[in-house]
N, C-alpha and C positions, 0 to 999 in steps of 0.2 A: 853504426848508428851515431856514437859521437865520436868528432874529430880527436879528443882527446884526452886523457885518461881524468886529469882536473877540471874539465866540463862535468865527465861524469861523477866524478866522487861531491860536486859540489852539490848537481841535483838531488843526487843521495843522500848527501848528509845536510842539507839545507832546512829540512824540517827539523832535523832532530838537534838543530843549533838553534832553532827559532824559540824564544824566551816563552813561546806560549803553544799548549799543543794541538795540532790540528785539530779543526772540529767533529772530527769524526772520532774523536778520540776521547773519552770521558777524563777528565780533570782526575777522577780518584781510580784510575785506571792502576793495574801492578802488572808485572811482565813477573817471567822466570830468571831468578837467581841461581846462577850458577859459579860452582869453586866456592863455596863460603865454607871456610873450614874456622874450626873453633876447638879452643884447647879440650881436654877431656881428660878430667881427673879420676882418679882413682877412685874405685868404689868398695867401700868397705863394709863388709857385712862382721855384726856382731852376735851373739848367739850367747844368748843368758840362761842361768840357771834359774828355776821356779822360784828361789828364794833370793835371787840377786849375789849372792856369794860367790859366783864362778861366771868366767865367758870367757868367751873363746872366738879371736878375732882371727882369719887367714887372708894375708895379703900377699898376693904371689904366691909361693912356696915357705914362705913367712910364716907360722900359726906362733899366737903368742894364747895362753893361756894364764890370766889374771885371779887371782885368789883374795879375797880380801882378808885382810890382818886382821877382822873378827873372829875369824874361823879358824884361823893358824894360831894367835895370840891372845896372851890377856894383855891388858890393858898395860902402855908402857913397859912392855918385857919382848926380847926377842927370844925365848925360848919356847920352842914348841908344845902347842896346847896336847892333851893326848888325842883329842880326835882329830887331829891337823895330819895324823900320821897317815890313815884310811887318805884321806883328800890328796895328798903328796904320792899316796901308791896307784890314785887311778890315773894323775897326770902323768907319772914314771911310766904304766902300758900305756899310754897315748906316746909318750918317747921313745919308746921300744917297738911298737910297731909301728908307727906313723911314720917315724924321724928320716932323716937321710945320716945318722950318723955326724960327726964333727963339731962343733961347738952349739953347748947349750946358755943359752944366756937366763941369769938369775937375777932380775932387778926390784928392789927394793925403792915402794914410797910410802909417802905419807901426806895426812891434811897438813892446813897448816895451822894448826895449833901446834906452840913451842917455839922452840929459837932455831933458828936455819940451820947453825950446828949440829942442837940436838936432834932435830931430823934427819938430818944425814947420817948421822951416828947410828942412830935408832934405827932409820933403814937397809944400813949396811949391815950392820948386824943380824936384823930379821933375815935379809938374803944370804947371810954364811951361814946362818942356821936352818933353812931353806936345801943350800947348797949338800951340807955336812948331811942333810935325811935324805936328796936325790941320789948324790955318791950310791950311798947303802942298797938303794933300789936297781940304780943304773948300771951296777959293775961290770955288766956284760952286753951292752950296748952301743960301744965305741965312740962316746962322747966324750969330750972337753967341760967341764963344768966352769963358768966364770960368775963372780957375783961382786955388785954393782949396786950403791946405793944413792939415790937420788933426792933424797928428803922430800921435801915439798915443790922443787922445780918441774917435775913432771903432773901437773893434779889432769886426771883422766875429765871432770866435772870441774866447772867454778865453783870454788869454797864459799863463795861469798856473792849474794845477786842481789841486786838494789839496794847494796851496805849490809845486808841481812844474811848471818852464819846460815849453810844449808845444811845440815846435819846428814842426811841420805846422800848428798853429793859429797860430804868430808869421809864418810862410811867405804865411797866407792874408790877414792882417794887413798885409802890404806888398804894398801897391796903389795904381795910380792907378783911378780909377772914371771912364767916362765917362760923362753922365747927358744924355737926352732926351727931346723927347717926340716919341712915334709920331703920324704921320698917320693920320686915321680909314677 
């Protein structure tokens, strides 16, 4: 039909170089897209306790299980409250039968009220003493205990939203985290 292969690719593609499109063609016209790929982030689900004192986030084979330092602590002390001990023995059978074994991570924070130091201080402390009640739970579990304290560098919530202290979001802020990983 044509003599040659640039005859034909021109009549072919003449319309669709032309700066305006055919008439038969509506101005708000859409065609199909295809190959449109777009990143896809991770999706995290959280899973809270009725009173806010506990959740439990699993990403991958990840589960981290967050306590808040109301429940565990009084106020400015890392030494464990009495009824922080029950809370420490349900996340220990979540270890124990959940776990894959090998390192459990114990990290310590806090709001940021105080000085950077004494939050870290503060924090670390709450996780060795965290640590020191999982041991006693864990001893026949095959885990690694590590504990880690992060002061106020990690806040789960903003402490502070339009200048203004959020007391519930500084609440959620003071935690120790226990972190592991699930068996398959």
């Amino acid at each position: 039909m044509f003599r040659s292969l640039s005859v034909a690719l021109a009549v072919t593609l003449l319309p669709a170089l032309s700066p305006t499109p055919p008439p038969s063609v509506p101005a708000d016209a859409t065609g199909v897209v295809e190959d449109l790929v777009l990143p896809v982030e991770d999706i995290i689900g959280e899973v809270e306790s009725m009173d806010g004192t506990e959740s439990e986030t699993t990403q991958g084979r990840q589960v981290t299980v967050a306590v808040t330092s109301d429940v565990l602590f009084a106020l400015d002390k890392w030494q464990l409250a009495a009824k922080a001990r029950d809370r420490l023995a349900k996340v220990a059978r979540k270890v124990r039968t959940e776990g894959a074994g090998g390192v459990v991570k114990i990290e310590g924070h806090t709001d940021d009220q105080g000085t950077d130091a004494y939050n870290r201080s503060l924090s670390l402390r709450r996780a060795q003493s965290v640590e020191r009640a999982m041991r006693g739970l864990l001893t026949d579990a095959g885990v690694t205990l590590q504990a880690r304290g992060y002061g106020e560098s990690r806040p789960k919530l903003p402490n502070v939203v339009d200048g203004k202290p959020v007391e519930a979001n500084r609440a959620k802020n003071r935690r120790v985290e226990i972190i592991f990983t699930a068996g398959q």
